[in-house]
C-alpha positions as CSV (number, residue, x, y, z in Angstrom):
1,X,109.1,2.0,78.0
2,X,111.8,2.1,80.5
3,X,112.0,4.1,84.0
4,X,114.2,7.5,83.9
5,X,116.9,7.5,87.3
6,X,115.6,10.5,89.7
7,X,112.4,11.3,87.3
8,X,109.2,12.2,89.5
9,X,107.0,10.1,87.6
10,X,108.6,7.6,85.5
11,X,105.8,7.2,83.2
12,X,104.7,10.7,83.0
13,X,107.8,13.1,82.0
14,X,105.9,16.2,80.8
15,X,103.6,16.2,84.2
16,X,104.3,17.6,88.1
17,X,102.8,17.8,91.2
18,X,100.8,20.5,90.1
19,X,98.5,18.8,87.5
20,X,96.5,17.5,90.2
21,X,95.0,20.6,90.4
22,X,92.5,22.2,87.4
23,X,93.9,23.8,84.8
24,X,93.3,27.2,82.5
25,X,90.8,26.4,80.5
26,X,91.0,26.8,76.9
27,X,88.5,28.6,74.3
28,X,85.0,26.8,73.8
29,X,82.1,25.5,75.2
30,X,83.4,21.6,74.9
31,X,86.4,22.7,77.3
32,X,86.0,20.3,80.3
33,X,88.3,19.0,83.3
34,X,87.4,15.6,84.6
35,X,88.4,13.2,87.5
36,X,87.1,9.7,88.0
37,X,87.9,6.6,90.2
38,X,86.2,3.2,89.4
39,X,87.2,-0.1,91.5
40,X,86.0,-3.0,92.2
41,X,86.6,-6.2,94.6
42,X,84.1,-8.8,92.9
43,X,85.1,-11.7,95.3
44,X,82.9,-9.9,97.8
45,X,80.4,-8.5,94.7
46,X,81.7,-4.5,95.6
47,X,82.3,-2.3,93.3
48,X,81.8,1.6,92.3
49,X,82.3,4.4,89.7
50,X,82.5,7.9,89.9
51,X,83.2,10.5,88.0
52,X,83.0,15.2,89.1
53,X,83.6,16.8,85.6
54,X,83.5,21.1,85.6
55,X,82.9,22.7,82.5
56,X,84.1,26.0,83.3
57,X,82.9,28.3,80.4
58,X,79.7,27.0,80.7
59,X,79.6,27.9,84.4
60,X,78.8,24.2,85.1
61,X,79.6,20.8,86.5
62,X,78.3,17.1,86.4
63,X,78.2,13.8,88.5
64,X,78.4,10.4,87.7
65,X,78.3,8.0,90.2
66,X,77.4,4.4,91.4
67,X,77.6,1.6,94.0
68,X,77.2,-1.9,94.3
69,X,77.0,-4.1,96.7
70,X,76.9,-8.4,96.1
71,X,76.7,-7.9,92.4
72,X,73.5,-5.1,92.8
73,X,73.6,-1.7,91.9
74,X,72.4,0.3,95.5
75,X,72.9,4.0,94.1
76,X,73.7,5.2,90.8
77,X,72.7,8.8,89.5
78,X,74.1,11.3,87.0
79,X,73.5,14.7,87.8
80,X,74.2,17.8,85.5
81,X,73.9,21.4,85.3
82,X,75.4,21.8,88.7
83,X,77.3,24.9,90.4
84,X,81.2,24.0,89.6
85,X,82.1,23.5,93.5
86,X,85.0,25.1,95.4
87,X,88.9,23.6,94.9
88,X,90.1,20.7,91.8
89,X,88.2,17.9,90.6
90,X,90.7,15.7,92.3
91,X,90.2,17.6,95.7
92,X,86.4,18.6,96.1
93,X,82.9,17.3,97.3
94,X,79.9,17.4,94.7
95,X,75.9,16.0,95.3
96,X,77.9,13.5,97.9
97,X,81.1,12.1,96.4
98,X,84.5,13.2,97.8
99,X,88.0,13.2,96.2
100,X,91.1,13.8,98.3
101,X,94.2,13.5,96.7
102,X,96.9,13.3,99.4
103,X,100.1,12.1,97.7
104,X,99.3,14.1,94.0
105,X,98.8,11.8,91.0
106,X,99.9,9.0,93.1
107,X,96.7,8.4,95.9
108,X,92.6,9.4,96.1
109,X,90.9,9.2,98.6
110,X,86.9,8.4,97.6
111,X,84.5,8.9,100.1
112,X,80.8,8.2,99.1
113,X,77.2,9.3,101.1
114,X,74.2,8.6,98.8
115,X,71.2,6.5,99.3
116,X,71.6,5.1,102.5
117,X,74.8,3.9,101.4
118,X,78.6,5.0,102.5
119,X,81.7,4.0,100.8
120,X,85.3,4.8,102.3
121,X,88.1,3.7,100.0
122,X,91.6,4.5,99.0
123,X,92.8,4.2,95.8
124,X,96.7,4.1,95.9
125,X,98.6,3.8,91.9
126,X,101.0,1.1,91.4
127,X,103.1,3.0,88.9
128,X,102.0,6.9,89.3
129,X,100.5,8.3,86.7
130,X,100.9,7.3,83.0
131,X,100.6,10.4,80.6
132,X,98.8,10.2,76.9
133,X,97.5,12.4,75.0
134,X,93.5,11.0,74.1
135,X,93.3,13.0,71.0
136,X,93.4,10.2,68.7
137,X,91.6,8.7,65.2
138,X,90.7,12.6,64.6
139,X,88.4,12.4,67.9
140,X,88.8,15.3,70.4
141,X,88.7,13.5,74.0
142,X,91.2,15.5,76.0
143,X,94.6,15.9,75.4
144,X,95.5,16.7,79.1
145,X,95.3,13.3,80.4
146,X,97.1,11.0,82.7
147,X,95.8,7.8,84.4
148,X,96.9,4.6,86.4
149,X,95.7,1.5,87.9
150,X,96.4,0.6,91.7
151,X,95.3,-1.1,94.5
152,X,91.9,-0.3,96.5
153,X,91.3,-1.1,100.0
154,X,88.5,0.4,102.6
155,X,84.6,0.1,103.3
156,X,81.0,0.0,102.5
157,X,78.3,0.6,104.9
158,X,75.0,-0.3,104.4
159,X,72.6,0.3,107.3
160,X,73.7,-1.7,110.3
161,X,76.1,-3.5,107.7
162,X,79.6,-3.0,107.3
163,X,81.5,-4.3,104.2
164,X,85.7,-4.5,103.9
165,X,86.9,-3.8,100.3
166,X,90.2,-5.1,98.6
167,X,90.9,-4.8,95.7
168,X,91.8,-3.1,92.4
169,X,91.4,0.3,90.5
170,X,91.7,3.0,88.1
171,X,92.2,6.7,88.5
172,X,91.8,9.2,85.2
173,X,92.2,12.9,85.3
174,X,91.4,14.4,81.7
175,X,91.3,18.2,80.6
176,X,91.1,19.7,77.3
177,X,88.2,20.1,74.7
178,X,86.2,17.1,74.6
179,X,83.6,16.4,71.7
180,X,81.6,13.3,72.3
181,X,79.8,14.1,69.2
182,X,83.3,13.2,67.5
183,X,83.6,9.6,68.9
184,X,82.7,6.8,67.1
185,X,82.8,3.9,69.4
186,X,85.2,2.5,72.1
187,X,86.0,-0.1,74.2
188,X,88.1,-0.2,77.9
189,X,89.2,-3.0,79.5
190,X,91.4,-3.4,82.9
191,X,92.2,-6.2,84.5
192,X,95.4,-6.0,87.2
193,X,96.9,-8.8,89.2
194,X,99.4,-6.8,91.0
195,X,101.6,-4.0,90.6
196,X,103.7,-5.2,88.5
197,X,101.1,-7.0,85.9
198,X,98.2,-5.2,85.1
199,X,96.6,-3.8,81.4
200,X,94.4,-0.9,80.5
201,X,93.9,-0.5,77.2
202,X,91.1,1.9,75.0
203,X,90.5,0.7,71.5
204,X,89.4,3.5,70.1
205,X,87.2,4.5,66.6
206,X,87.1,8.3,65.5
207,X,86.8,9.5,62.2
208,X,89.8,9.0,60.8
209,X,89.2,4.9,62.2
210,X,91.0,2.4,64.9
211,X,93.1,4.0,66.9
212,X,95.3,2.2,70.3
213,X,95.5,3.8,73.5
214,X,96.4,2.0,76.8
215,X,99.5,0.4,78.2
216,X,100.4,-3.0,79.2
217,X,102.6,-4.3,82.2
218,X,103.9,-7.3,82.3
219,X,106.5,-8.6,84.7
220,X,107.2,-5.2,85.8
221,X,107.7,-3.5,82.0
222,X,105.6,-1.2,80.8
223,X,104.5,-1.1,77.3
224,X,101.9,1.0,75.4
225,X,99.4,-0.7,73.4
226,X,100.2,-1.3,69.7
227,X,97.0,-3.4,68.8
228,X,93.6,-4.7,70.7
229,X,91.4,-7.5,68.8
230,X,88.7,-8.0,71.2
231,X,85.2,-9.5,70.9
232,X,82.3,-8.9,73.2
233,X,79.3,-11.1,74.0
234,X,76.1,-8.8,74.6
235,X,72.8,-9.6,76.1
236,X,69.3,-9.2,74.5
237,X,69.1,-5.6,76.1
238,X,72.3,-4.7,73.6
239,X,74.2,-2.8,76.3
240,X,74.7,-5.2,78.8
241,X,78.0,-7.2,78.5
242,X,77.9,-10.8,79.9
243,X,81.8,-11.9,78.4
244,X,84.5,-10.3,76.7
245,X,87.7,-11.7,75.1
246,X,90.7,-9.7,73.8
247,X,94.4,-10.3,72.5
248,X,96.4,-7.2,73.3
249,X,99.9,-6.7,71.6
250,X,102.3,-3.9,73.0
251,X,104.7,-2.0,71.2
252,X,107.5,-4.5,72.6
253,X,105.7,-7.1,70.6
254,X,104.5,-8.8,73.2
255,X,101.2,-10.3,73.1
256,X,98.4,-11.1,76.1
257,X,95.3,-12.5,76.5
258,X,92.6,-12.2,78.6
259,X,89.0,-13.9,78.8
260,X,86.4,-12.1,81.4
261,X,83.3,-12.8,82.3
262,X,81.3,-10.2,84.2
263,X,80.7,-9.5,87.7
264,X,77.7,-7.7,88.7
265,X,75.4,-5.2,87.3
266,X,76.0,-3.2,84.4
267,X,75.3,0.9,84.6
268,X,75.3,3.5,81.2
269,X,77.5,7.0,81.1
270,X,76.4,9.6,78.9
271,X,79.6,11.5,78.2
272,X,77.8,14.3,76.2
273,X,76.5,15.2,72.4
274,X,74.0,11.9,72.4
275,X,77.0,9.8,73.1
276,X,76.9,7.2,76.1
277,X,78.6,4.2,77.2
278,X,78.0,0.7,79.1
279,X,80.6,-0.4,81.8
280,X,80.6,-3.2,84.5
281,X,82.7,-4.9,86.9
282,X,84.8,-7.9,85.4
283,X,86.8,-11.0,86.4
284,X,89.2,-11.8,83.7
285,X,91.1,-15.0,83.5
286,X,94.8,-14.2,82.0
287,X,97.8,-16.2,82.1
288,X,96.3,-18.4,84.3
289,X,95.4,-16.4,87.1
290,X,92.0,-14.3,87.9
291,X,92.7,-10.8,87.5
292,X,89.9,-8.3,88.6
293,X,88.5,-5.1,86.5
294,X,86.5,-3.5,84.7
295,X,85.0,-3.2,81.0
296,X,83.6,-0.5,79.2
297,X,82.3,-0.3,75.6
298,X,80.1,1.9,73.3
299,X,78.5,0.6,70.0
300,X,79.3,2.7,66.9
301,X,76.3,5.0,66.5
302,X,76.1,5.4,63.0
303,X,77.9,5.1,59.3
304,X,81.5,5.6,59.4
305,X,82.9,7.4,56.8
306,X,85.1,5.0,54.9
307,X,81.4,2.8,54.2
308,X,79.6,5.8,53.3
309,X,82.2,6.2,50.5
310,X,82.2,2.7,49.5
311,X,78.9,3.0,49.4
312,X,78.8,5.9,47.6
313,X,76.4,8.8,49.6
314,X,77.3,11.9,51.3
315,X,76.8,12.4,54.9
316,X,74.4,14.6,54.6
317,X,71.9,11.7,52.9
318,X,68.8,11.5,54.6
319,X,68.7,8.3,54.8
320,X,71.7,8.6,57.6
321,X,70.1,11.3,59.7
322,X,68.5,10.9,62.9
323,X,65.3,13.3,63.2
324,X,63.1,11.1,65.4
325,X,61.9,12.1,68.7
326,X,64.0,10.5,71.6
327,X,61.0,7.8,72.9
């Protein structure tokens, strides 16, 4: 994927200035608009997530959000079934996280007061936004979507402490229907050296099976991702991640490698209809250099539908139904 001469953003051709703002919703109770920054700086052990999603038929918005500070989780909460607040979900204030956006799809601003602890960063995108459409392997995620990585700089305060941050990140802004329920498993990975090598790709399973989303720059060319074979080493608790290896091939045919181990505390997402995901600050080796990031992953819930016909049942078996009483 080459750059277009005079294009706004080179990587996102059907977008303007004007998707930074929310958008009409669409018919449906899964309709939902959704920004999130996550960054991290793990050679001082900072790092934080958070996510202000509005689901405007329902009248209704959400929270997710968490710090860290050397490696340890000092606020983390998910809130739901909140008023939807006043102005975009990339220019708002909810239960004490802030997003300013002041160059549009480009910059955002995160500012951060919750338990005792303040964060102050800017997130500012190496490329601008890169435009995909999510609804992929027959799962309904949000078709509106653009994202980017870019470098992070600003502060944590902790009592009388004071913190400096440097270092990398990842800005999503998704609207559309989304139906969790739909998803069968994923994983994310980003890693970024600089702005002109860095990789975010989402192996994805829906019900139709694998399917690639992500890009890959390398050496200042953009690619988007053609294939992901990835392996994940979990801990006893089977959520928390403790390494991670993947080979990533692009649609130019080029091929990466990166090898991560992790870098602080791990913290779990529900995104909605019983489905919920693990993510954690990362430090991956690749090409021979340490490249900061970030890994989420989900673990496939329950029997796919290409085994159930090899093995023969219908999905509505009992023997594949959940009816137990969440402990």
């Amino acid at each position: 994927m080459t750059s277009a001469e005079n294009q706004e953003f080179p990587y996102a051709p059907g977008l303007s200035a004007s998707d930074d703002g929310n958008h009409a919703p669409g018919e449906g109770d899964k309709w939902q608009e959704s920004s999130l920054v996550a960054y991290c700086d793990p050679s001082r052990g900072l790092a934080g997530f958070h996510r202000i999603g509005i689901h405007p038929n329902l009248g209704e918005a959400s929270v997710y959000s968490w710090l860290q500070i050397d490696g340890r989780m000092v606020s983390q909460a998910k809130r739901t079934n909140l008023p939807i607040p006043a102005g975009p979900v990339t220019g708002t204030t909810l239960e004490g996280v802030t997003f300013r956006t002041p160059d549009p799809l480009r910059t955002c601003e995160i500012e951060v007061e919750r338990d005792g602890v303040h964060a102050e960063v800017l997130f500012e995108s190496f490329t601008g936004p890169v435009q995909m459409n999510m609804d992929v392997g027959g799962a309904t995620v949000g078709k509106g979507h653009y994202d980017s990585i870019g470098r992070v700089t600003g502060k944590f305060s902790a009592g009388s402490e004071q913190f400096a941050f440097d270092g990398v990140g990842f800005l999503d802004h998704s609207w559309g229907p989304r139906d969790a329920g739909g998803i069968l498993a994923h994983r994310w990975m980003m890693a970024a050296l600089d702005a002109g090598n860095h990789i975010n790709t989402f192996p994805t399973i829906g019900p139709r099976g694998r399917a690639m989303l992500g890009y890959v720059m390398l050496d200042g060319e953009l690619s988007f991702t053609a294939d992901v074979s990835s392996e994940l080493s979990i801990g006893d608790d089977h959520l928390d991640v403790r390494a991670a290896r993947a080979r990533i091939t692009d649609e130019f045919g080029r091929t990466v490698e990166i090898n991560g181990v992790s870098a602080g505390e791990y913290s779990i997402q529900p995104y909605g209809q019983g489905y919920f995901c693990a993510h954690k600050p990362m430090v991956w080796n690749c090409r021979g250099r340490t490249w900061p990031g970030m890994l989420e992953w989900s673990a496939i819930r329950f029997v796919p539908p290409w085994h159930r016909e090899r093995l023969g049942i219908e999905k509505d078996n009992s023997w594949l139904k959940w009816d137990g009483d969440q402990p």
